[in-house]
C-alpha positions as CSV (number, residue, x, y, z in Angstrom):
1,X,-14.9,-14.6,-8.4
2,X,-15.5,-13.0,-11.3
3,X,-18.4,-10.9,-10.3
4,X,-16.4,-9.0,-7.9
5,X,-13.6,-8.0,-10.5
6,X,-16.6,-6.5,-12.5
7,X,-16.5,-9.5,-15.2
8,X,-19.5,-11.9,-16.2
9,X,-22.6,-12.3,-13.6
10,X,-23.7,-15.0,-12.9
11,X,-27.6,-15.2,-13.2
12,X,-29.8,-13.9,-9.8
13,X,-30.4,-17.0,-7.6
14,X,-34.0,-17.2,-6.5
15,X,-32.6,-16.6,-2.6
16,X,-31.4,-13.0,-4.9
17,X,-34.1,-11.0,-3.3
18,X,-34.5,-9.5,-6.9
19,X,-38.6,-10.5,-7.5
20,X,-39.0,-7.6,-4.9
21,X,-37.4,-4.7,-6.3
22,X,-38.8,-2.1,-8.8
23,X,-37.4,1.1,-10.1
24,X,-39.1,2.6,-7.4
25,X,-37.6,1.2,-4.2
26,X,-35.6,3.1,-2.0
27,X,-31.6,2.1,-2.2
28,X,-31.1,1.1,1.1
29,X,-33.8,-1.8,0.2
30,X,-31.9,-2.6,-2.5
31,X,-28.7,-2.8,-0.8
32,X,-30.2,-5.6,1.8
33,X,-31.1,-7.8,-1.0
34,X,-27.2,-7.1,-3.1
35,X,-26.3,-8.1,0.7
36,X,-28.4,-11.4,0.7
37,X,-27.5,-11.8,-3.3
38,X,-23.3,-11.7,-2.6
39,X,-23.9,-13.8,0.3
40,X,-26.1,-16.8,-1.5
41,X,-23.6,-16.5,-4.3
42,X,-20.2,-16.8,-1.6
43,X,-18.4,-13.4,-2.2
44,X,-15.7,-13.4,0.0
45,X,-16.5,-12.3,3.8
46,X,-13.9,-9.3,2.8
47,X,-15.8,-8.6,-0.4
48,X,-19.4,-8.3,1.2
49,X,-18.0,-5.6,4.3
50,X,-16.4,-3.6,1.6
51,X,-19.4,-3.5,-0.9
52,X,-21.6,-2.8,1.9
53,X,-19.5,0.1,3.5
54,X,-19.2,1.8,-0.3
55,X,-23.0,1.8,-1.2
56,X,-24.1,2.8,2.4
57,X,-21.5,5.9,1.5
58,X,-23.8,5.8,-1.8
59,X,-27.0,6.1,0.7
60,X,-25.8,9.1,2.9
61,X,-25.0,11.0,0.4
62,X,-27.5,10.6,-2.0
63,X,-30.4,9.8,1.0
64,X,-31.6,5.9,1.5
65,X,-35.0,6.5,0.6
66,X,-33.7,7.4,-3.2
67,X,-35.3,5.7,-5.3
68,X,-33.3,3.4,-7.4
69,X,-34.7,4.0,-10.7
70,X,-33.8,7.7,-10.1
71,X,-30.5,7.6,-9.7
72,X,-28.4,8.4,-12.8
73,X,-25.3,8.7,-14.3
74,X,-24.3,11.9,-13.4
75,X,-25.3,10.9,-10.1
76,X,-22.9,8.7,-9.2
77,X,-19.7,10.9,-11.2
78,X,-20.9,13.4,-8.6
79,X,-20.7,11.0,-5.9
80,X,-17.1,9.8,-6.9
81,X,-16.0,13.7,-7.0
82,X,-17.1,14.0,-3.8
83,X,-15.4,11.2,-2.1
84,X,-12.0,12.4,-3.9
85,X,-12.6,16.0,-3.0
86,X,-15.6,17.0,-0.8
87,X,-15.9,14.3,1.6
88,X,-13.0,15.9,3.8
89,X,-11.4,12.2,4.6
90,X,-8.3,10.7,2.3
91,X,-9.7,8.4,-0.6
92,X,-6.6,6.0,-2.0
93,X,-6.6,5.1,-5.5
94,X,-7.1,1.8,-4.1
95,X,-10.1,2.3,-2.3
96,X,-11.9,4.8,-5.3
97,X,-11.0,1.8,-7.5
98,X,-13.1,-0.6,-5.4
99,X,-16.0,1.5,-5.1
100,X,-16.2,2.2,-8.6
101,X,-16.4,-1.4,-9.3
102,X,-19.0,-1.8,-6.6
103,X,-21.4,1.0,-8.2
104,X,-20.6,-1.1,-11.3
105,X,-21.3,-4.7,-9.7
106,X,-24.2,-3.2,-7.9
107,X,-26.0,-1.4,-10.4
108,X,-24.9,-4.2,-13.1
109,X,-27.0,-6.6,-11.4
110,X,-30.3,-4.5,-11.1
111,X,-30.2,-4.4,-14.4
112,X,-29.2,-7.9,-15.5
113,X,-32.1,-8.8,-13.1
114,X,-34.5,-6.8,-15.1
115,X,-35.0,-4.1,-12.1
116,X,-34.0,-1.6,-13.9
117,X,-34.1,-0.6,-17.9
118,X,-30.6,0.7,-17.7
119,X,-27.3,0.8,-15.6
120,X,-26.2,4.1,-14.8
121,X,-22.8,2.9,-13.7
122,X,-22.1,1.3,-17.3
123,X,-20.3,4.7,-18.4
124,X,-19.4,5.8,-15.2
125,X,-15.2,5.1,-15.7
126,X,-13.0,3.7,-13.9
127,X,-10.4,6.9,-13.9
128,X,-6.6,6.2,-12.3
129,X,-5.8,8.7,-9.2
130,X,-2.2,9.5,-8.5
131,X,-1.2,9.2,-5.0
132,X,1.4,12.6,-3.6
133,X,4.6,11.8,-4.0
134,X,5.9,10.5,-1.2
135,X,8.4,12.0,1.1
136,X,12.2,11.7,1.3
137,X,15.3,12.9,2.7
138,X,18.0,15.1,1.2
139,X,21.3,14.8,2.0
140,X,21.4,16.9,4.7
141,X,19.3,15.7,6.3
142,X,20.6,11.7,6.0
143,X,23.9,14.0,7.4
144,X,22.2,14.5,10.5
145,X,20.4,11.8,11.5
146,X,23.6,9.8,10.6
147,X,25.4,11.9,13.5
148,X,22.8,11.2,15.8
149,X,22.9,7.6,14.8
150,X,26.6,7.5,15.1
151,X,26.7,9.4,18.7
152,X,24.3,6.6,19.7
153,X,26.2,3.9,18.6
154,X,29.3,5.4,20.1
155,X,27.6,6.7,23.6
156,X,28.6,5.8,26.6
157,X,25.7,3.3,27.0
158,X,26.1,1.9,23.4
159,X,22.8,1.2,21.1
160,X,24.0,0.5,17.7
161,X,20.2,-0.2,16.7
162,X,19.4,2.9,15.5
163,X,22.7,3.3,13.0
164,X,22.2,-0.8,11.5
165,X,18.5,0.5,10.9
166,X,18.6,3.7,9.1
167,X,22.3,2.2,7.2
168,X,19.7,-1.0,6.1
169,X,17.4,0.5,5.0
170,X,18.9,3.4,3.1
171,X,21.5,1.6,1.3
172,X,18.6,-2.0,0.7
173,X,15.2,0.4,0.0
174,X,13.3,-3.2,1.4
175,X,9.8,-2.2,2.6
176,X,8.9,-3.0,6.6
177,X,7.5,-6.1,6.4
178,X,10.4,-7.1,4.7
179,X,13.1,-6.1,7.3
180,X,11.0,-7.6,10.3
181,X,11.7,-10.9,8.0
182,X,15.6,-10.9,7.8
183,X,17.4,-13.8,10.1
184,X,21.1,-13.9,10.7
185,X,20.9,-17.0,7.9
186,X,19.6,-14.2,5.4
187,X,23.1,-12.2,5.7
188,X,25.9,-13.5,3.7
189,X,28.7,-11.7,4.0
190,X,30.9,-13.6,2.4
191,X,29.3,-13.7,-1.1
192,X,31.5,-12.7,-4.0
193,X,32.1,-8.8,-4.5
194,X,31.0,-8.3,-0.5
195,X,28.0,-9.0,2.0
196,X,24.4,-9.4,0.6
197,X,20.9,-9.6,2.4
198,X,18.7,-12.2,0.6
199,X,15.3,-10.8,1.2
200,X,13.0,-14.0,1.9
201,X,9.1,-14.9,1.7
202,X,7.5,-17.4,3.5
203,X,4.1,-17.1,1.5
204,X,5.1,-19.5,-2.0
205,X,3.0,-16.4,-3.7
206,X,5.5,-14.0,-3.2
207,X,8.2,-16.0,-4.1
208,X,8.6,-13.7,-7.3
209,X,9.7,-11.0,-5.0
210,X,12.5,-12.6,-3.4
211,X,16.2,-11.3,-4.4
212,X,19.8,-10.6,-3.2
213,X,20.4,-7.0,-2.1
214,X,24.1,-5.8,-1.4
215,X,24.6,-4.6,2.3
216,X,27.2,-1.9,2.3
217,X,30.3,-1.5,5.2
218,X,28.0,0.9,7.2
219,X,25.7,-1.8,7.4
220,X,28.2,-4.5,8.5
221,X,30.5,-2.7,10.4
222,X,27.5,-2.0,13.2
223,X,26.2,-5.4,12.9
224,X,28.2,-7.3,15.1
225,X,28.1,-5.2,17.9
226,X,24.2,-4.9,17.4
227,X,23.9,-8.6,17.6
228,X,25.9,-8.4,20.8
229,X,24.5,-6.2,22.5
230,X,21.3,-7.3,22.0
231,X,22.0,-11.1,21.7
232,X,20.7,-12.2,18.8
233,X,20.4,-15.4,17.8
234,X,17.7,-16.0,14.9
235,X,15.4,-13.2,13.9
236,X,17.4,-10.0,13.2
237,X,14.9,-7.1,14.5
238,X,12.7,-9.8,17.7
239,X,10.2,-6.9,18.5
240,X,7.6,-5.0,16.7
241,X,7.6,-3.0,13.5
242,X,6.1,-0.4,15.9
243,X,9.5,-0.7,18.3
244,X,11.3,0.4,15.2
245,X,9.1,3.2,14.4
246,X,9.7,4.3,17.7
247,X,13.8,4.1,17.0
248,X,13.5,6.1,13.7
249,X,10.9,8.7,15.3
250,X,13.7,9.6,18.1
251,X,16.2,9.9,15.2
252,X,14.8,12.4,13.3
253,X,13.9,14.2,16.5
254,X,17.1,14.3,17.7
255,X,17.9,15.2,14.6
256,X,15.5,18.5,14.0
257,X,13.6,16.8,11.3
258,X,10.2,17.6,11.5
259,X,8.6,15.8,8.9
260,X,10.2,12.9,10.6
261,X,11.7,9.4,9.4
262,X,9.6,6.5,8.2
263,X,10.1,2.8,6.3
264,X,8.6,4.1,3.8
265,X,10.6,7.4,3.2
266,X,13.9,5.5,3.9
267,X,12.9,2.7,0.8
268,X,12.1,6.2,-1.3
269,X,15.2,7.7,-0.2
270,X,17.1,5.2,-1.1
271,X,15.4,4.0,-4.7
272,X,15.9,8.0,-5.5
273,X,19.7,7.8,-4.3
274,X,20.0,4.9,-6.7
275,X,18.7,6.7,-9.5
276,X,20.9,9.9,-9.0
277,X,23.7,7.9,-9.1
278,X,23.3,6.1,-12.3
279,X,21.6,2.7,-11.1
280,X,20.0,1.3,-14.6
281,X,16.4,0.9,-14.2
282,X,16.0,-2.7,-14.4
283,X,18.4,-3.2,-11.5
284,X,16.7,-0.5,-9.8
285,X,13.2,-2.3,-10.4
286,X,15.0,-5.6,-8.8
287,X,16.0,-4.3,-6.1
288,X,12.6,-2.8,-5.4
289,X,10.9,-5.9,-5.8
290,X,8.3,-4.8,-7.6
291,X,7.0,-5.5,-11.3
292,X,7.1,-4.2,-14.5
293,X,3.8,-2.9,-14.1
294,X,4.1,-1.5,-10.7
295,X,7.6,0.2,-12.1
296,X,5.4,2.1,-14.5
297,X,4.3,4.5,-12.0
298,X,7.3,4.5,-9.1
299,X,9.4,4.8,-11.8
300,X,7.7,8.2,-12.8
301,X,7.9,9.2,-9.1
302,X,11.3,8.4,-8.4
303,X,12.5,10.7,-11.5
304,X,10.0,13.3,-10.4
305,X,11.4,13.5,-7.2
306,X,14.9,13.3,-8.8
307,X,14.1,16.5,-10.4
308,X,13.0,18.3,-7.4
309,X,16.0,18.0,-5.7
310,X,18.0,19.6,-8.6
């Protein structure tokens, strides 16, 4: 819908609750009739919990009995400045994003509806926040939790799960949700110039993302004797992401690394590799899976982080 990307409004239904409201009433009011108005105009269930959450955030901190026609623009900056650094509780760039455009949305409508003379969210802007960088291993350390791997693999009661794991997803960077998707029928290894993964989607809208990876020996060679000893026959990983967070926390135990070993710091790990040793940025993108857009900013992280490790 376009009103909850913070395009056109549509006009207030008479079901809007608008008629009632006056500079003067207190927010919280005014939040139950935005409620009733993004209900009677079918925002999306999702929509409607997240709006509410974000402007009852609005009502704490600036009290519910505030009266709308008093709350201005530096208001809600101060509001935003404290939910990135006062609030004492981690605010993504996703979710500051959405509650900008809900002050926007919110405030928008008041005034569309003639409640108020002016929007004090219309120069409120919408500012990009960087996430940290993320996390990733250094050689040594992919050194040591390779050992530990390896003595598993090799142990006298053999798991070669932990070593086909941590070799996947260093040498693929695929995300978690894509490695609980791999089947046996996903594995080629018999493509030309060696063994590939084709990472699959069963959703038709992320088709896009879809693309052949190349699985190196260290991969391969602990294959078969994964799918043996745990008799595999369709899905590659049949348990729970959570299993495999289990397998990589014990790793980097065993291994003395206390920041641990994640999905995500493996795909970093690996995209950084890439770039150190010379992969073109396109390719690098492809592998990824991600966009041109998205590349924009992992791109800068993944030479950022190249740098600190010089």
């Amino acid at each position: 819908m376009a009103e909850e990307s913070g395009g056109q409004m549509p006009l207030p239904s008479e079901g809007s609750g608008l008629a009632a409201l006056t500079p003067s009433t207190p927010l919280a009011k005014a939040e139950q009739a935005f409620e009733l108005y993004m209900e009677n105009e079918s925002f999306s269930t999702h929509t409607i919990k997240a709006f509410r959450g974000d402007l009852r955030l609005l009502a704490r901190y600036l009290g519910a009995e505030r009266a709308i026609g008093r709350i201005a623009t530096q208001d809600l900056n101060n509001f935003l400045h404290y939910l990135l650094h006062e609030r004492g509780v981690p605010c993504s760039p996703k979710s500051y994003a959405r509650r900008v455009t809900t002050l926007k949305v919110f405030f928008k409508w008041l005034h569309k509806g003639g409640v108020l003379p002016e929007d004090p969210a219309a120069a409120v802007i919408q500012r990009s926040v960087e996430t940290p960088l993320p996390d990733i291993l250094d050689e040594s350390e992919i050194r040591k939790a390779l050992a530990v791997t390896i003595e598993m693999w090799h142990a006298k009661k053999p798991d070669p799960r932990p070593h086909l794991l941590f070799n996947l997803l260093l040498h693929t960077a695929i995300k978690k949700s894509e490695c609980m998707g791999i089947r046996l029928k996903h594995i080629n290894r018999n493509a030309p110039g060696g063994a590939v993964l084709h990472v699959r989607y069963d959703d038709p809208r992320k088709q896009a993302k879809e693309r052949k990876v190349s699985l190196p020996e260290e991969v391969v060679d602990a294959l078969d004797d994964y799918i043996d000893e745990y008799e595999i026959k369709d899905v590659l990983f049949p348990c729970t992401a959570r299993n495999l967070e289990y397998v990589l926390t014990d790793v980097a135990e065993q291994a003395g690394i206390e920041k641990g070993i994640s999905f995500q710091m493996l795909r970093w790990t690996a995209a950084v590799r890439d770039y150190v040793g010379g992969m073109e940025e396109t390719r690098l993108r492809q592998k990824l899976g991600i966009s041109e857009v998205t590349w924009q900013s992992t791109g800068k992280k993944i030479k950022t982080l190249t740098k600190q490790l010089e």
